[in-house]
C-alpha positions, 0 to 999 in steps of 0.5 A, spaced: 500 500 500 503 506 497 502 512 503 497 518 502 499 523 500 500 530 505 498 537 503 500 542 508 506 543 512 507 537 517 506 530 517 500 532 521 497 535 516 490 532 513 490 530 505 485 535 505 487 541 507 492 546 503 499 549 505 498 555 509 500 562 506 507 564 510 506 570 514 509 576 512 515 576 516 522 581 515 525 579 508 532 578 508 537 582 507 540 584 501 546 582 498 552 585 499 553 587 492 546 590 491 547 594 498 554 597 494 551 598 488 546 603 493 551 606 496 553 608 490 547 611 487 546 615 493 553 617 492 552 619 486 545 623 487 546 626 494 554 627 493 554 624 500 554 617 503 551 616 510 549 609 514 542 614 515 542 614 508 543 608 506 538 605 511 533 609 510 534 608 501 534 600 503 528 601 507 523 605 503 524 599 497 521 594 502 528 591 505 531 590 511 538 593 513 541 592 520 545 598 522 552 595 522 551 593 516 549 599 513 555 602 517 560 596 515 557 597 507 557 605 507 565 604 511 567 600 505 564 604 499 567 610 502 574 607 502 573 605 495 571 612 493 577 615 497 581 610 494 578 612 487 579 620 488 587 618 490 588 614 484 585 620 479 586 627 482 583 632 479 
């Protein structure tokens, strides 16, 4: 005898009844690169870069950022354009 197939979401759960729809939760953080090429969006457009600034952009599009995070990203972009800036003086 083959075993009945189960929908829903446990070994419990009636053959009858339907999965339940996940509730809306915190989505996941974007990527490291995605977070960078924020960065340097608002860089770009607001001719600054800060932590607030790039939660705050984050954010508005429906994503999660931790505060360390957006500090360790806007640390890292900042180095990259310092570094960009030395290397083409004008």
């Amino acid at each position: 005898m083959s075993p009945d197939p189960k929908a829903g979401d446990g070994p419990g759960a009636d053959p009858g009844e339907t999965a339940k729809p996940k509730q809306p939760g915190r989505k996941p953080e974007l990527p490291w690169d995605v977070l960078v090429a924020y960065a340097h969006r608002i860089h770009r457009e607001a001719g600054r870069l800060s932590r607030d600034r790039l939660e705050d952009a984050v954010r508005a599009d429906g994503h999660s950022i931790a505060s360390d995070r957006a500090a360790e990203v806007t640390r890292a972009v900042k180095a990259e354009l310092k570094t960009a800036r030395a290397d083409h003086p004008h």
